[in-house]
N, CA, C and O of each residue as an XYZ file, in Angstrom:
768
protein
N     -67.744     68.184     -2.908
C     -68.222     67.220     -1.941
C     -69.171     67.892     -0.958
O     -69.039     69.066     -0.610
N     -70.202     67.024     -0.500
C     -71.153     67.636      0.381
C     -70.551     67.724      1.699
O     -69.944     66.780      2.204
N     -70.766     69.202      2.436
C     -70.185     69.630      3.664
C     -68.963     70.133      4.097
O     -68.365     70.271      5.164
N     -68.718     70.460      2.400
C     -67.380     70.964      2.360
C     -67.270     72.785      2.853
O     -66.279     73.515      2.869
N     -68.883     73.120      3.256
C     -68.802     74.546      4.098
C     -68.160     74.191      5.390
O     -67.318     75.046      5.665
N     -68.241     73.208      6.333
C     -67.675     72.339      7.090
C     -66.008     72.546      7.325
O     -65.391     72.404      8.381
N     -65.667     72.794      6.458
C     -64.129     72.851      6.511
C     -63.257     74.254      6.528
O     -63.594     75.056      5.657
N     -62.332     74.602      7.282
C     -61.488     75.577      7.469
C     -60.073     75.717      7.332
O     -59.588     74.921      8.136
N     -59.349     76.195      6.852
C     -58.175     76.006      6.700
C     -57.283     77.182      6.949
O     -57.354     78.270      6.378
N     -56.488     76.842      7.820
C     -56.117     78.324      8.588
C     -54.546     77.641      8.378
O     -54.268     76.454      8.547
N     -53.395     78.980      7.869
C     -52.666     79.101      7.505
C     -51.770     81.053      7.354
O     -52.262     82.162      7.148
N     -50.499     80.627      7.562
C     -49.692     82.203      7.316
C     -48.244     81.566      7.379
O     -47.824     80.415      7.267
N     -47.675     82.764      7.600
C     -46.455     82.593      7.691
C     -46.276     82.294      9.126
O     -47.055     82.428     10.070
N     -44.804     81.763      9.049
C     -43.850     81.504     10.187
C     -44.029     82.886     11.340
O     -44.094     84.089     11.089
N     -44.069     82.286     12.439
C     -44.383     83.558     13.426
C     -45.587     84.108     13.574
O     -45.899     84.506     14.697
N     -46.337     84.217     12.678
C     -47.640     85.134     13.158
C     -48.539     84.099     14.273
O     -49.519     84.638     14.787
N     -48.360     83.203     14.514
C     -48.901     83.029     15.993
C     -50.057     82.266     15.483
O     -50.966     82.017     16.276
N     -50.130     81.899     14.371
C     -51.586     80.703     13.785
C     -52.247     79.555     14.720
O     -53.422     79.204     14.828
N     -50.928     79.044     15.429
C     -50.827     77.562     15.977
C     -51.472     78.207     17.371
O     -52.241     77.393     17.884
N     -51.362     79.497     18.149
C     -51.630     79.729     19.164
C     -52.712     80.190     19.354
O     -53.182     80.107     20.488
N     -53.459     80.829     18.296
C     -54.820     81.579     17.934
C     -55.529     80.427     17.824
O     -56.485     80.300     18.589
N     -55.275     79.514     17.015
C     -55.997     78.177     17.046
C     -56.865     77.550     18.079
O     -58.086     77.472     18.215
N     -55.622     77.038     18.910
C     -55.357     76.557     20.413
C     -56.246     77.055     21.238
O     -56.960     76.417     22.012
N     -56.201     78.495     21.038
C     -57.301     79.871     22.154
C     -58.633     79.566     21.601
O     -59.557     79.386     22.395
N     -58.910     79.462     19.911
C     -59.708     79.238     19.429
C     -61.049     77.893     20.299
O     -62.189     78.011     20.748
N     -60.209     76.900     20.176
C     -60.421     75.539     19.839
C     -61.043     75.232     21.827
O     -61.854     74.377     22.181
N     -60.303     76.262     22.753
C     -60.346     75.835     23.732
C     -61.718     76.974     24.297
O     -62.433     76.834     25.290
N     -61.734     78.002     23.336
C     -63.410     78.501     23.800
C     -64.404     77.723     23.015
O     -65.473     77.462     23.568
N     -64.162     77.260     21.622
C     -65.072     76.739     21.317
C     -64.763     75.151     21.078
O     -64.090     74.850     20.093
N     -65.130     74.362     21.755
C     -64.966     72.811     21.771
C     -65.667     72.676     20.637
O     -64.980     72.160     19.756
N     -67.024     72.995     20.229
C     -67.852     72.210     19.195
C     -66.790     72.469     17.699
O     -67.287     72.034     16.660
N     -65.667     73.011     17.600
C     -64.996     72.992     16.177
C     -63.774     72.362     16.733
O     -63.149     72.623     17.761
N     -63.551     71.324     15.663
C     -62.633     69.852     15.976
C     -61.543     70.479     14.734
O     -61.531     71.150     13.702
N     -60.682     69.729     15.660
C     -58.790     70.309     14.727
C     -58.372     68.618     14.379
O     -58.623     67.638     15.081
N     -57.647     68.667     13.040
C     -57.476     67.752     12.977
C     -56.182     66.785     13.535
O     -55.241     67.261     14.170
N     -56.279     65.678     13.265
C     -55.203     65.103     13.742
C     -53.890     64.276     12.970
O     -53.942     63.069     12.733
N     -52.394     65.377     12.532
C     -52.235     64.646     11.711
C     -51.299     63.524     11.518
O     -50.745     63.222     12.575
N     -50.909     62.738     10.405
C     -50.278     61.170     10.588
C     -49.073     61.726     10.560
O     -48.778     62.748      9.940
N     -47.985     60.724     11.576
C     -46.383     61.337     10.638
C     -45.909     59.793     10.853
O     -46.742     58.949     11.184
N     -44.426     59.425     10.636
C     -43.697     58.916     10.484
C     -42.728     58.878     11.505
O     -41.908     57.965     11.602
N     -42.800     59.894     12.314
C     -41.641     60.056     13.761
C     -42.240     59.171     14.862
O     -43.385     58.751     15.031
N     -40.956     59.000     15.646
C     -41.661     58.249     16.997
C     -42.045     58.825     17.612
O     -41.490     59.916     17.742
N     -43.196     58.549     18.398
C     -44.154     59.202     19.727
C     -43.183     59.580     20.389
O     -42.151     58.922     20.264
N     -43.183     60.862     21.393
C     -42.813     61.159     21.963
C     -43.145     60.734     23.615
O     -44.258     60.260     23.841
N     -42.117     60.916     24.832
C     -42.870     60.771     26.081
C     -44.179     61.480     26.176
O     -44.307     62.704     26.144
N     -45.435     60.338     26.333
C     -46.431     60.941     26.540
C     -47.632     61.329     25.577
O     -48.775     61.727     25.801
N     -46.986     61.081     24.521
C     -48.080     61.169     23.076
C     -48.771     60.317     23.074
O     -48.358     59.519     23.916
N     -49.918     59.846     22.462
C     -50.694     58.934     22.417
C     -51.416     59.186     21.176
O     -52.015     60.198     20.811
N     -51.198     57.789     20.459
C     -51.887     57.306     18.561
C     -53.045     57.841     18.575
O     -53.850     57.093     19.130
N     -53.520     58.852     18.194
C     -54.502     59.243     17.513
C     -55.194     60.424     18.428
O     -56.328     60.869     18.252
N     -54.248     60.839     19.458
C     -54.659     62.168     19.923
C     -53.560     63.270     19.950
O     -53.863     64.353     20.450
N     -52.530     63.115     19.541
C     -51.246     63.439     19.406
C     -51.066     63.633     18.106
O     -51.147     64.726     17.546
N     -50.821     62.607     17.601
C     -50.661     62.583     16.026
C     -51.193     60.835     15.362
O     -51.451     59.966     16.194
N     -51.253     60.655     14.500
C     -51.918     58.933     14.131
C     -50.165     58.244     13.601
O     -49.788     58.343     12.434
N     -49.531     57.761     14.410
C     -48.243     57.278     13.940
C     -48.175     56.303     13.131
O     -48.790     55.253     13.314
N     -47.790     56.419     12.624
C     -47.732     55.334     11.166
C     -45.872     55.022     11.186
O     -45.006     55.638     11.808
N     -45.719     53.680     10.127
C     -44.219     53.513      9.634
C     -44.525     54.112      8.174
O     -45.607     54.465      7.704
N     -43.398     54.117      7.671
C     -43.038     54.973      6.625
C     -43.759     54.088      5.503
O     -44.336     54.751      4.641
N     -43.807     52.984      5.402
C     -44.451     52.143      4.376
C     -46.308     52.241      4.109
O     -47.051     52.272      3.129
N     -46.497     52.268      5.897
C     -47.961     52.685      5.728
C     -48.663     53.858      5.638
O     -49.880     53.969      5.782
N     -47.529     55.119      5.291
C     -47.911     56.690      5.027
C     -47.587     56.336      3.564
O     -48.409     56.541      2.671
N     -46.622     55.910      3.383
C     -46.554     56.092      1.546
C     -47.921     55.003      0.664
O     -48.407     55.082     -0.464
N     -48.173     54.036      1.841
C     -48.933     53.517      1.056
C     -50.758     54.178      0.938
O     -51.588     54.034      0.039
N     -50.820     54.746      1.971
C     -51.908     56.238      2.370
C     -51.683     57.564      0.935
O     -52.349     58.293      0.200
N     -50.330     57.199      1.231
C     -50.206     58.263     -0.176
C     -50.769     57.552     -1.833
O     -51.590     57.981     -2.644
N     -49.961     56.398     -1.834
C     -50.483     55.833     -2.943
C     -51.938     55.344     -3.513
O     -52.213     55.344     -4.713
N     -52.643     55.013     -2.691
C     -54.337     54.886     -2.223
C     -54.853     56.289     -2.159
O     -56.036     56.017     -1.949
N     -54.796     57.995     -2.200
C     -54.867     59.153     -1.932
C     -55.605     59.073     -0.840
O     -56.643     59.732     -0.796
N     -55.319     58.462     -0.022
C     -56.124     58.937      1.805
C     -55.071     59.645      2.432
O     -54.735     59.451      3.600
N     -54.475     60.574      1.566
C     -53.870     61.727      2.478
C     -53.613     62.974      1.599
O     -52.765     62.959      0.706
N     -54.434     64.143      1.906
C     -54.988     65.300      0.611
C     -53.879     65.990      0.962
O     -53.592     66.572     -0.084
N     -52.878     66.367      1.972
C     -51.581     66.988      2.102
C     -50.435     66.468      2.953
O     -50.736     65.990      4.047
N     -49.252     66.498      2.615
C     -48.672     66.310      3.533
C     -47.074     66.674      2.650
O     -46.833     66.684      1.443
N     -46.112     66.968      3.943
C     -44.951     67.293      4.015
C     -43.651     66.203      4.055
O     -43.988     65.022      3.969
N     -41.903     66.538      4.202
C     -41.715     65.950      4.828
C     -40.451     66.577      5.466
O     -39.603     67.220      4.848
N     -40.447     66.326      6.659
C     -39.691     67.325      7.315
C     -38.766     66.178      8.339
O     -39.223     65.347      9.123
N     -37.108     66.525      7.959
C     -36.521     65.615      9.142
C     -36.659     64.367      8.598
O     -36.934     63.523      9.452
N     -36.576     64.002      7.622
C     -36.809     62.678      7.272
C     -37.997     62.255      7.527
O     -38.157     61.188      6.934
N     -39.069     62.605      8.213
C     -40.447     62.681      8.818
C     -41.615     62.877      7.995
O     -41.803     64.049      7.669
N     -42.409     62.068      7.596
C     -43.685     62.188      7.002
C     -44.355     63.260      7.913
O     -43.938     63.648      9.004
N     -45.488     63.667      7.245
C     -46.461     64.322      8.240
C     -47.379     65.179      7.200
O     -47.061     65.927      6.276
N     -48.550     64.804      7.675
C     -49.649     64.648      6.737
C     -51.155     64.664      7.057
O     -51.365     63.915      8.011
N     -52.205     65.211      6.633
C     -53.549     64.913      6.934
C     -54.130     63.935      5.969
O     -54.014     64.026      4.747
N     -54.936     62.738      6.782
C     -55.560     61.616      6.324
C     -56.748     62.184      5.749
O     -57.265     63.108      6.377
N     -57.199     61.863      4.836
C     -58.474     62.278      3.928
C     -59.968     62.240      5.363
O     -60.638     63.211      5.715
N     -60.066     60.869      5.863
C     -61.229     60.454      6.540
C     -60.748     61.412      7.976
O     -61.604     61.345      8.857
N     -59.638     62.201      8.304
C     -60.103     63.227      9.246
C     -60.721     64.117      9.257
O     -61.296     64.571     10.246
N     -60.739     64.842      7.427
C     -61.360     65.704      6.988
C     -62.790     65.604      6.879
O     -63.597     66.342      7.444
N     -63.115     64.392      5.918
C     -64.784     63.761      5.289
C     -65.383     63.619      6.419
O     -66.354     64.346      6.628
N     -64.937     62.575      7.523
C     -65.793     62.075      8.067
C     -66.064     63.340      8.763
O     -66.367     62.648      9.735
N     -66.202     64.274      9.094
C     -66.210     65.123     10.336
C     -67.231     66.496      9.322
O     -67.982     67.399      9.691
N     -66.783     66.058      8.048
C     -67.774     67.082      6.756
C     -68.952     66.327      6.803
O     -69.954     67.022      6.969
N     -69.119     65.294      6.723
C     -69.994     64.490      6.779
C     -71.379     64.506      7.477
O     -72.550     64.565      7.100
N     -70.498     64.397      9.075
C     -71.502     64.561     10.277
C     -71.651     66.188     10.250
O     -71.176     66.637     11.293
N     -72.040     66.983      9.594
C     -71.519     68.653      9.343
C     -70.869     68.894     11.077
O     -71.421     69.257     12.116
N     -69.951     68.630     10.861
C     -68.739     69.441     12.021
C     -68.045     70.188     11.918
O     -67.263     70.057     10.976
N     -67.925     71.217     12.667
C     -67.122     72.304     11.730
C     -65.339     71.526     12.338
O     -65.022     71.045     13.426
N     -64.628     71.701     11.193
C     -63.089     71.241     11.182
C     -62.161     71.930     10.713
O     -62.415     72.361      9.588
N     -61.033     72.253     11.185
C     -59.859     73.268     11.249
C     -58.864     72.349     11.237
O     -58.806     71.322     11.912
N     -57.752     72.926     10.111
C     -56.761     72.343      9.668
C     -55.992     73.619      9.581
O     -56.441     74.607      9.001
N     -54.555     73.577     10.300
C     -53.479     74.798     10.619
C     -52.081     73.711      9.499
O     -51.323     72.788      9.795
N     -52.363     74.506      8.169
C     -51.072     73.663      7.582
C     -50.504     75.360      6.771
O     -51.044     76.466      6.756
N     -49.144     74.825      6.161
C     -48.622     75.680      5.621
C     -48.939     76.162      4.377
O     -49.264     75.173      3.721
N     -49.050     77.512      3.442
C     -49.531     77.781      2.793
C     -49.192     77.254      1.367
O     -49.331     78.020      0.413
N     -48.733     75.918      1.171
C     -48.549     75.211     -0.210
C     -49.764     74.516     -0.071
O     -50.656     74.441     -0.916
N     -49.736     73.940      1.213
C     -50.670     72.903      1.931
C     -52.334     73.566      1.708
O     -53.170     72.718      1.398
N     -52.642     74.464      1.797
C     -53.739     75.582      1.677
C     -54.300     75.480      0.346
O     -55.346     74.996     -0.087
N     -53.384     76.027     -0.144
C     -53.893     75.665     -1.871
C     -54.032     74.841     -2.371
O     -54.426     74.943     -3.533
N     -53.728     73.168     -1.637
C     -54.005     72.546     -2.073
C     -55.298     71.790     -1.579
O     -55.943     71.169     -2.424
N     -55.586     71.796     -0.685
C     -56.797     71.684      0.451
C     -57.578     72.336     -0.611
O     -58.079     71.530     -1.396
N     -57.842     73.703     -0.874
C     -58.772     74.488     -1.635
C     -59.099     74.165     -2.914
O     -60.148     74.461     -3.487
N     -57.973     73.412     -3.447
C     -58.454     72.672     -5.178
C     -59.362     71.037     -4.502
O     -60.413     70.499     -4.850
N     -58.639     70.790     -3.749
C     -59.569     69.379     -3.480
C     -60.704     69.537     -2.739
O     -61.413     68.545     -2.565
N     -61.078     70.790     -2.177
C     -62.751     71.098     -1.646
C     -62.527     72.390     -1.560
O     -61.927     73.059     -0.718
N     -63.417     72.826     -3.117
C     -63.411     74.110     -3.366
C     -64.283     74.707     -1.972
O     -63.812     75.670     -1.367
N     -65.382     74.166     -1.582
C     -66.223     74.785     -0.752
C     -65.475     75.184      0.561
O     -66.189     75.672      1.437
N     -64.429     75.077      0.770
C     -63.620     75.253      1.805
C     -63.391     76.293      2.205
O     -63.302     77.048      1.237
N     -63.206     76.896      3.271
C     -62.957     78.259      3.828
C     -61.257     78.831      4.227
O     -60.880     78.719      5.394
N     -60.500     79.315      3.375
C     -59.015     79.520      3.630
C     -59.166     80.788      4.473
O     -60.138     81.542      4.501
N     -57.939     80.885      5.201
C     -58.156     81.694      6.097
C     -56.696     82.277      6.260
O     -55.863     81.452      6.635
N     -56.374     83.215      6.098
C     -54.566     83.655      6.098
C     -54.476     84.875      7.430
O     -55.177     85.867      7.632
N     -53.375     84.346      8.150
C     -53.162     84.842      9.506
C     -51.911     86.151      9.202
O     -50.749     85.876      8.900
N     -52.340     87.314      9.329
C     -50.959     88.045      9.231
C     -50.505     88.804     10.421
O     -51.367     89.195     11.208
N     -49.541     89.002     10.596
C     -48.792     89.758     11.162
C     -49.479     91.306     11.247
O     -50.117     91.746     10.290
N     -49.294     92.046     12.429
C     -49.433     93.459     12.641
C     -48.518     94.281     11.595
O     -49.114     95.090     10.884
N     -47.165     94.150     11.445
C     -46.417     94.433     10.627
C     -45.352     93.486     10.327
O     -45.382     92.410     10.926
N     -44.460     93.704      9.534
C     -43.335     92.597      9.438
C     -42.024     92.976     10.710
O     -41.147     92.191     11.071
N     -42.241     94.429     11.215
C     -41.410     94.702     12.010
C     -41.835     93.566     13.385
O     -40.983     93.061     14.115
N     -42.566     93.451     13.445
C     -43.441     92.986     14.700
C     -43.265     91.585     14.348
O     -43.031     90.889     15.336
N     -43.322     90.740     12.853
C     -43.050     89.152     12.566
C     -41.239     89.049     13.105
O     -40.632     88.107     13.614
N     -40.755     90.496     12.715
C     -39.527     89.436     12.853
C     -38.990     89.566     14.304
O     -38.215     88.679     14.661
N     -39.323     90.646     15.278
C     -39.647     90.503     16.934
C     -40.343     89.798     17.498
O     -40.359     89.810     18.729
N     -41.252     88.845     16.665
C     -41.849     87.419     17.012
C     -40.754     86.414     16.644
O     -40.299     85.698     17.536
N     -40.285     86.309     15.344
C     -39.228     85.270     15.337
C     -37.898     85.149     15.788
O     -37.020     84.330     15.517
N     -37.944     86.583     16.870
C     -36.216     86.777     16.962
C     -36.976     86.380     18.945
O     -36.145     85.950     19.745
N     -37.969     86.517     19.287
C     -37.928     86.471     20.847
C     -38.533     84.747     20.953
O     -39.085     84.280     21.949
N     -38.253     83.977     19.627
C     -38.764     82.405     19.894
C     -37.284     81.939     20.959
O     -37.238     81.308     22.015
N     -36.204     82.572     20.123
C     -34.779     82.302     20.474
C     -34.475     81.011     20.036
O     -33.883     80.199     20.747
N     -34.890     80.763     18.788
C     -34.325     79.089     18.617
C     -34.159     78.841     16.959
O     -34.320     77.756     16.400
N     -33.780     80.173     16.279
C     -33.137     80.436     15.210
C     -32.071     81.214     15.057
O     -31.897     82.106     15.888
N     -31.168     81.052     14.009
C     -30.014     81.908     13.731
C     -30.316     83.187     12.796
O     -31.372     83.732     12.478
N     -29.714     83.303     12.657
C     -29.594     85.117     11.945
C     -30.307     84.516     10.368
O     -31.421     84.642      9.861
N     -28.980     83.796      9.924
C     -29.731     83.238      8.072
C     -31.424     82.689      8.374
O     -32.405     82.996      7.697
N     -31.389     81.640      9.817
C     -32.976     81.263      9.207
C     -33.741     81.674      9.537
O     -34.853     81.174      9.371
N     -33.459     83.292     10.460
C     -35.047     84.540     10.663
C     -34.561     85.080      9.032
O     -35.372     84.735      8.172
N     -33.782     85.593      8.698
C     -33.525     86.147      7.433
C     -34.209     85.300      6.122
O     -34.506     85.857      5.064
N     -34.399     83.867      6.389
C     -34.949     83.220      5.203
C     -36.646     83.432      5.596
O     -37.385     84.067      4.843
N     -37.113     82.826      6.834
C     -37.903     83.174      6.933
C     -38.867     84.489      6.929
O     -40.045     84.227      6.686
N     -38.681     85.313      7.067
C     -38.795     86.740      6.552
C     -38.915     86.902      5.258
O     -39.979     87.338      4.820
N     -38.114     86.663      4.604
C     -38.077     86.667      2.816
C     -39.595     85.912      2.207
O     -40.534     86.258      1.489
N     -39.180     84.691      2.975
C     -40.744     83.861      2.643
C     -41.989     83.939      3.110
O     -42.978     83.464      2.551
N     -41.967     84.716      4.452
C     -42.997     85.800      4.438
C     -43.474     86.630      3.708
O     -44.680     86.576      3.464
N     -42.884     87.365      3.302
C     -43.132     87.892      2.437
C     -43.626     87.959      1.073
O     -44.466     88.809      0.776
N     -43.242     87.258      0.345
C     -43.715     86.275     -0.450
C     -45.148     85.671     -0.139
O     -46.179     85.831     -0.792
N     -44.972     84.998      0.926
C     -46.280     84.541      1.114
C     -47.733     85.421      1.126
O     -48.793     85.118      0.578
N     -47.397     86.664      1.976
C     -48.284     87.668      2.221
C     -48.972     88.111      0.769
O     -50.173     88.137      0.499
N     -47.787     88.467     -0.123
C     -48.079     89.081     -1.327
C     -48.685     87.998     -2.036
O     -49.360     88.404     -2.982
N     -48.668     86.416     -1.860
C     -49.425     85.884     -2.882
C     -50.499     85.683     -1.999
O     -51.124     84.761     -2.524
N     -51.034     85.979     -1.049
C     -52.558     85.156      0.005
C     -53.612     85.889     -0.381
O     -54.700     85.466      0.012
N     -53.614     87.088     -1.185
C     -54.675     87.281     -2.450
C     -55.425     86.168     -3.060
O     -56.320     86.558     -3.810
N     -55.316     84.971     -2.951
C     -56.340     84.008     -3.100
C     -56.828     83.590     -1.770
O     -57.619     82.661     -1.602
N     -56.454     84.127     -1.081
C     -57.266     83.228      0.417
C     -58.379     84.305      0.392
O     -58.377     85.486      0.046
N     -59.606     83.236      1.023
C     -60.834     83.624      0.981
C     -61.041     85.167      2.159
O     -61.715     86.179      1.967
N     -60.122     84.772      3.410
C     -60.442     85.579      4.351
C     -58.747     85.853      4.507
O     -57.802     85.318      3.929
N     -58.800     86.936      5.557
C     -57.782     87.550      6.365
C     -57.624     88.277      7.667
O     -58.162     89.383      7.725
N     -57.028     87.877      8.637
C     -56.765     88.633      9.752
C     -55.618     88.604     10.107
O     -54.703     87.865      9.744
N     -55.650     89.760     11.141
C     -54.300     89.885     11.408
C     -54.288     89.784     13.271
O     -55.112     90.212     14.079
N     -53.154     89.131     13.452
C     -53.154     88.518     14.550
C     -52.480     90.239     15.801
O     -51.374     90.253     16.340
N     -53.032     90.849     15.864
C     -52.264     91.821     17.047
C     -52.161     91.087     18.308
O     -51.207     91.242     19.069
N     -53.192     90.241     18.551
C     -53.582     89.779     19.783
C     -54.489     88.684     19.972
O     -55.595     88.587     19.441
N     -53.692     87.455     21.149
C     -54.265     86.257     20.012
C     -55.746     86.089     20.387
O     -56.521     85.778     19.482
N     -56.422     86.341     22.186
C     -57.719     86.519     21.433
C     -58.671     86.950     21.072
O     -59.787     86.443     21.184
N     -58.371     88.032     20.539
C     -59.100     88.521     19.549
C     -59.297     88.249     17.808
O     -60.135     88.398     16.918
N     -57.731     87.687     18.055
C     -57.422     87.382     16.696
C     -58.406     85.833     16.386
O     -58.964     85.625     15.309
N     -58.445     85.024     17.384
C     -59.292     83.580     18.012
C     -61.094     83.914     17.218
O     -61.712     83.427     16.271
N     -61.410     85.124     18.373
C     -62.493     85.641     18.078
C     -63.172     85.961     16.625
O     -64.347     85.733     16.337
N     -62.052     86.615     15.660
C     -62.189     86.914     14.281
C     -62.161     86.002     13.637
O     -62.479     86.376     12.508
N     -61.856     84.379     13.641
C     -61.777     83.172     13.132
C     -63.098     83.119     13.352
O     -64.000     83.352     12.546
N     -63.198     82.702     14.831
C     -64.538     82.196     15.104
C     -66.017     82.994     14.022
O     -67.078     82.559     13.575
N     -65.437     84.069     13.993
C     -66.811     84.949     13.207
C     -67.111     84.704     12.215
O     -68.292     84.722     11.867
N     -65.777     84.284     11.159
C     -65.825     83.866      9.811
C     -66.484     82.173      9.889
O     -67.213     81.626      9.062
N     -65.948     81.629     11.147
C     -66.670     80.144     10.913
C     -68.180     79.827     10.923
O     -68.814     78.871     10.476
N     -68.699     81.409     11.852
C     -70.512     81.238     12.145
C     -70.657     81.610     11.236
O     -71.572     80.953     10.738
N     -70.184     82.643     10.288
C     -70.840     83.018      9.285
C     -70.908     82.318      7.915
O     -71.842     82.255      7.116
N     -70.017     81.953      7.878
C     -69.384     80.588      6.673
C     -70.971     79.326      7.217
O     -71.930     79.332      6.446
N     -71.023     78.717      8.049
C     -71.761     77.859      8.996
C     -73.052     78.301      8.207
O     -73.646     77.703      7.309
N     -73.347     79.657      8.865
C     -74.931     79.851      8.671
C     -75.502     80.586      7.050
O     -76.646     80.847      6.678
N     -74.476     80.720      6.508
C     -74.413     81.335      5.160
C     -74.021     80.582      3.669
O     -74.506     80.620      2.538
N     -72.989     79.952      4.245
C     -72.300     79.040      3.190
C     -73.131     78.131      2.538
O     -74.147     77.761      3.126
N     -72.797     77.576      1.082
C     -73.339     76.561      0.640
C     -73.208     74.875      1.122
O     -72.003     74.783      1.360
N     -73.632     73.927      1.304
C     -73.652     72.799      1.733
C     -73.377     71.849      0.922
O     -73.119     70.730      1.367
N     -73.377     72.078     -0.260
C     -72.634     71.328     -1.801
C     -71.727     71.067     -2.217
O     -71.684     70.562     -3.339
């Protein structure tokens, strides 16, 4: 699809700090738009449809699913949650650059449906250092830093298909090293 240099997809494991590098990212550079995605849960105090998340009932995400206007999505908690196709296109379209922070099943699949896409895998300084990130969140038990860890791992060893890599020591710098791959992707990349 045309403007699929346009697109970014930033992803790692649990803990390495993706969601926060983003955030640092997104707030030096306004001109690159994050997407926004649909779920199935109720708004929270203070959320608001379509800057928060696009809330849907469960009938009108499955039926998003069945129509394919939604290229990934999860479900967590009984909870849909998902990116709508037209957050992606339309924003490839107008060439905008667009960032999508999903998990790395979610990645690979983003990358078969717009090869031209830019994957981007966030790692850890070391794993000693992931699991002193997941042990100072304080809001897991022993088994689910221990699972998570395992699947770190895992993950790391298969992100040999992601296009790029950094490693997060510090988030911004780590912000900064995104940003570099996006000008250069931008001013280099194909438009096809």
């Amino acid at each position: 699809m045309k403007g699929e240099k346009y697109l970014f997809v930033v992803s790692g494991p649990s803990g390495t700090g993706k969601d926060t590098v983003v955030a640092a990212l997104l707030k030096k550079h306004p001109e690159i738009q994050h997407t926004v995605s649909a779920t199935t849960r109720t708004p929270r105090e203070g959320e608001k449809d379509g800057i928060n998340y696009h809330f849907m009932s469960v009938a009108d995400f499955e039926d998003n699913l069945a129509h394919d206007q939604i290229v990934e999505h999860t479900k967590y908690c009984e909870n849909y949650y998902g990116t709508l196709r037209s957050e992606i296109e339309g924003r490839m379209k107008l060439g905008i650059p667009v960032i999508l922070v999903i998990e790395v099943e979610g990645a690979g699949n983003i990358k078969k449906m717009y090869p031209g896409a830019t994957t981007i895998f966030v790692l850890p300084p070391d794993m000693q250092e992931l699991e002193r990130r997941l042990r100072c969140r304080g809001t897991e038990d022993e088994e689910t830093i221990q699972r998570r860890l395992k699947r770190a791992e895992a993950e790391i060893a298969n992100s040999v298909n992601y296009d790029e890599h950094v490693v997060n020591i510090e988030v911004d710098s780590c912000a900064e090293s995104i940003y570099s791959i996006i000008q250069f992707k931008l001013q280099h990349g194909s438009d096809e």
